[in-house]
C-alpha positions as MATLAB code, in Angstrom:
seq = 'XXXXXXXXXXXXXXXXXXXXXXXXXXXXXXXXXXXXXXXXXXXXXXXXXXXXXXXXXXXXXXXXXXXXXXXXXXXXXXXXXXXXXXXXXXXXXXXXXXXXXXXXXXXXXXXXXXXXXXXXXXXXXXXXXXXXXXXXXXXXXXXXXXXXXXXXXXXXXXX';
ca = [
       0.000    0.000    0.000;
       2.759    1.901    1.122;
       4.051    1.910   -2.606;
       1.235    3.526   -4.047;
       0.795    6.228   -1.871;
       4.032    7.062   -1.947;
       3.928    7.683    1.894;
       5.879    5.587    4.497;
       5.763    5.184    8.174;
       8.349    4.311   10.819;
       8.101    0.516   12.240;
       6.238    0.782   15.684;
       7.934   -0.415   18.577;
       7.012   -3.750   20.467;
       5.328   -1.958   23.282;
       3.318   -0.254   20.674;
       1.983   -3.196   19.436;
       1.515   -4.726   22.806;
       4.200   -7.237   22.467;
       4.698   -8.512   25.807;
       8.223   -7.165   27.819;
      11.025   -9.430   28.369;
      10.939  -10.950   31.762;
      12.758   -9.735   34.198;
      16.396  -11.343   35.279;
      16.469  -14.144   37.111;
      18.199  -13.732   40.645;
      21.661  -15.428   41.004;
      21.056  -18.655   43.218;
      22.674  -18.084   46.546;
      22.357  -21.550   48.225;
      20.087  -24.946   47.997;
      16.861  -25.346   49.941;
      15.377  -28.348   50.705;
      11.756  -29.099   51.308;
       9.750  -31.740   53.165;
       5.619  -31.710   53.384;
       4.053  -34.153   55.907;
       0.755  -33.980   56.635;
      -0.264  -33.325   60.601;
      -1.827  -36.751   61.895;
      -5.584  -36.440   62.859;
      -5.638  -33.481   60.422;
      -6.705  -34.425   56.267;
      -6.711  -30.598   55.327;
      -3.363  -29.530   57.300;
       0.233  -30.119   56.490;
       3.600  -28.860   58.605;
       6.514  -27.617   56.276;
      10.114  -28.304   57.098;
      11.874  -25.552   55.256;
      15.956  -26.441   55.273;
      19.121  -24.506   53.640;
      21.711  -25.891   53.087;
      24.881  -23.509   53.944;
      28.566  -24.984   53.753;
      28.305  -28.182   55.631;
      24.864  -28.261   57.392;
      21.707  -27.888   56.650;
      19.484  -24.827   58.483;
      15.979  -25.575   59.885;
      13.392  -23.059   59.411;
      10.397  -24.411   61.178;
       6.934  -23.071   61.675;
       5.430  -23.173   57.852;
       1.941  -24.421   57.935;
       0.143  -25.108   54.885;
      -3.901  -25.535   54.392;
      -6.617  -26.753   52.804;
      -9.654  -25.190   53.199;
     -11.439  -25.905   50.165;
     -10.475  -28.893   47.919;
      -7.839  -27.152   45.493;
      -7.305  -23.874   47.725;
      -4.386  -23.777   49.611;
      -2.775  -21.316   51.832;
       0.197  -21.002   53.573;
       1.415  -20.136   57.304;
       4.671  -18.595   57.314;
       5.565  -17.537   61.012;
       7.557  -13.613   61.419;
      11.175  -13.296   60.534;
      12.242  -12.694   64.168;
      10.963  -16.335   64.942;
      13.763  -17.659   62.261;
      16.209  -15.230   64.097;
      18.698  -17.510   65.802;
      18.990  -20.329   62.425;
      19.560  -17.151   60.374;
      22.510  -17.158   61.897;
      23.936  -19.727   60.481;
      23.133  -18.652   57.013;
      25.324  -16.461   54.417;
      24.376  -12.735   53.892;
      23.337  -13.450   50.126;
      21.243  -16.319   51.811;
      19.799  -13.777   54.600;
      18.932  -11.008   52.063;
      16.987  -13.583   49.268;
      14.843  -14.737   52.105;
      13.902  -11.202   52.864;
      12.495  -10.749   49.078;
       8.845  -11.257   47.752;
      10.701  -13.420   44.798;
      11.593  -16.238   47.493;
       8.375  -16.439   49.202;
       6.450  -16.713   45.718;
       8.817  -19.795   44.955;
       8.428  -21.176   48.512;
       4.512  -20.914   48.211;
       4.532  -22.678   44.292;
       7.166  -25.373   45.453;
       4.994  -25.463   48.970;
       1.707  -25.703   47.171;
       2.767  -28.383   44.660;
       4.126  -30.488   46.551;
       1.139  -30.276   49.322;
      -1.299  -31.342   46.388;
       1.183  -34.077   45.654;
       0.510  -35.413   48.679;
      -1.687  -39.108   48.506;
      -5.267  -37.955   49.846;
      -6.588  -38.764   52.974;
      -9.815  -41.149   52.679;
     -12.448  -38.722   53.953;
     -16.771  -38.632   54.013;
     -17.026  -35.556   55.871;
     -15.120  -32.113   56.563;
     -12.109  -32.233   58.598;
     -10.889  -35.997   57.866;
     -14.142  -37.311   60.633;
     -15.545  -40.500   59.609;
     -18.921  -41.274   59.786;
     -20.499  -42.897   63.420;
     -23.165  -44.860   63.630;
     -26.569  -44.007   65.459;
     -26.414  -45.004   68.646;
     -28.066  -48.637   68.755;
     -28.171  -48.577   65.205;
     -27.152  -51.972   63.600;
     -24.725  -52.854   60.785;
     -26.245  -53.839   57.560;
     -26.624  -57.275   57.099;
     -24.375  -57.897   54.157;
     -26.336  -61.527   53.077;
     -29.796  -59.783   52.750;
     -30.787  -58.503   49.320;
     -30.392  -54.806   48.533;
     -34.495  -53.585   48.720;
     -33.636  -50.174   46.759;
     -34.548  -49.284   43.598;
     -31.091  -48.213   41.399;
     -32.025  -44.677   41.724;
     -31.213  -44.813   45.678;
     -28.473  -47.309   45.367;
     -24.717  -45.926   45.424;
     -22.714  -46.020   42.705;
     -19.055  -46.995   42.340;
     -17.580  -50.038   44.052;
];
């Protein structure tokens, strides 16, 4: 078109043309961390974190995460105040004392966190909270030779 106008224009730039910015620079890893999920016994929706760095020849517990599970697929984490981590800090380098004080790590501690909490093998569960079901009081069990009375509408499905 250009050609038979005669008239040209400059090239717009990406941001222009709403190409997306280059991300930004990756930090420069200062150290290897280590992390273990269990979840708490008695509790289906509730998980402790053991958070560990490793620094020269040791590896530095920071204890106190706490992961939930409210609602199936929503997960949030506990992370207790920096002064709490105060005396294993310590131990750490100043690199490794300064990343743990940026937003960056604590957005890779809550994906790595989060993953590997819904990694976890679920907890067999019928009602909130990882309860099981009790029976009425004097109620009896079913009788598992008499014949199933329902109609398939009312009888459960699966095995």
């Amino acid at each position: 078109m250009d050609k038979l106008t005669g008239k040209t224009r400059p090239c717009p730039s990406p941001q222009q043309i709403g190409l997306p910015r280059a991300p930004a620079p990756v930090a420069k890893p200062v150290g290897r961390m280590q992390l273990l999920v269990r979840r708490r016994q008695g509790e289906a929706t509730v998980a402790d974190v053991e958070l560990s760095i490793f620094n020269d020849d040791r590896y530095i517990d920071l204890e106190g995460i706490v992961v939930r599970e409210p609602r199936p697929g929503f997960v949030t984490m506990e992370i207790p105040p920096l002064e709490k981590w105060e005396k294993p800090m310590r131990w750490l380098l100043p690199e490794q004392r300064e990343r743990i004080q940026t937003p960056d790590f604590y957005q890779l501690l809550r994906t790595h966190v989060t993953r590997k909490y819904l990694a976890l093998a679920p907890v067999a569960t019928n009602m909130a909270g990882g309860q099981q079901p009790q029976p009425a009081a004097g109620a009896k069990p079913p009788d598992a030779s008499a014949p199933d009375r329902r109609g398939p509408a009312q009888r459960p499905s699966g095995p």
